[in-house]
N, C-alpha and C positions, 0 to 999 in steps of 0.2 A: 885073695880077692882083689880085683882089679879094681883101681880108684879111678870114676871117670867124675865127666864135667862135658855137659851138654850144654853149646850156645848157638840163638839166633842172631842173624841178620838180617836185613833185606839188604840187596843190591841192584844195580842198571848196570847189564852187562851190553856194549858195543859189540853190536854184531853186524860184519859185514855180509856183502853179497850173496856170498857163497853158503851163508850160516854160521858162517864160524865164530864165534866170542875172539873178540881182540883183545876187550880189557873188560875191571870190571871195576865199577864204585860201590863203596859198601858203608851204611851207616846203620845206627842200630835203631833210628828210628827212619819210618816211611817218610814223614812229612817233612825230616832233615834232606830227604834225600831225593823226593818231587815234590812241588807244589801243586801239580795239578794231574796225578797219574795219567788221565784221558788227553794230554796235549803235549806228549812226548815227545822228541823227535822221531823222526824213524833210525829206524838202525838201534835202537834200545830196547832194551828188553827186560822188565822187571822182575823178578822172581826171592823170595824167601829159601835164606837158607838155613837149614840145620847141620850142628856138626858136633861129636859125639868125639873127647878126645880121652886120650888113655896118661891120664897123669903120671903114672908112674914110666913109660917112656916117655912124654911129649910127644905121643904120634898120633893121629888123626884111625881113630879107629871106625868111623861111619859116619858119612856127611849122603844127606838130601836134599832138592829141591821142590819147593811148590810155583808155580807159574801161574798165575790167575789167567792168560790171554789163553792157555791148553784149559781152561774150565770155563769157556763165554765170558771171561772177565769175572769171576770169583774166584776163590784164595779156597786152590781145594783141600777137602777135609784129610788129605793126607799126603804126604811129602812121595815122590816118584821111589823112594827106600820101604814105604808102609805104614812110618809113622806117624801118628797123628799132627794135624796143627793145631796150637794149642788157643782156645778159642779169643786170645786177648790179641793174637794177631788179624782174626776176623773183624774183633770191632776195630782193630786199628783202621784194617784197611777200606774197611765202610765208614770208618768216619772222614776219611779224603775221597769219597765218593764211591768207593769199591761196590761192587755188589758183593 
């Protein structure tokens, strides 16, 4: 039986002109990591992520993301992989204004 460990973050990933993520920040909480989601700079781009790791190697066995700006600015109900998000990230991200 494989021993896993599933964790979230959010992150602001820098993304230039072209779309590309240059870099990313990641804190485990939203409100360490904006203070005012709606007055971002441009070039950032917020998103929750999930990641699903296989203990007994150390290796990343299935990471997703959620992007609230791809759902009108909510925190959609499930990660770009299928997974659910789990509903304490919703009130997080409505309680900094999210929808």
């Amino acid at each position: 039986m494989v021993r896993t460990r599933t964790d979230y973050e959010w992150a602001l990933e820098s993304v230039n002109t072209d779309g590309d993520i240059e870099d990313h920040h990641f804190a485990d909480k939203l409100k360490g990591l904006v203070q005012n989601v709606y007055q971002m700079d441009k070039g950032l781009r917020l998103v929750l992520v999930r990641t699903t790791w296989d203990l007994d190697i150390e290796s990343i066995l299935n990471r997703g993301w959620a992007y609230p700006e791809d759902n009108d600015g909510k925190l959609p109900a499930e990660f770009d992989n299928g997974e659910k998000v789990p509903q304490r990230f919703h009130a997080e991200w409505a309680s900094l204004g999210g929808r």
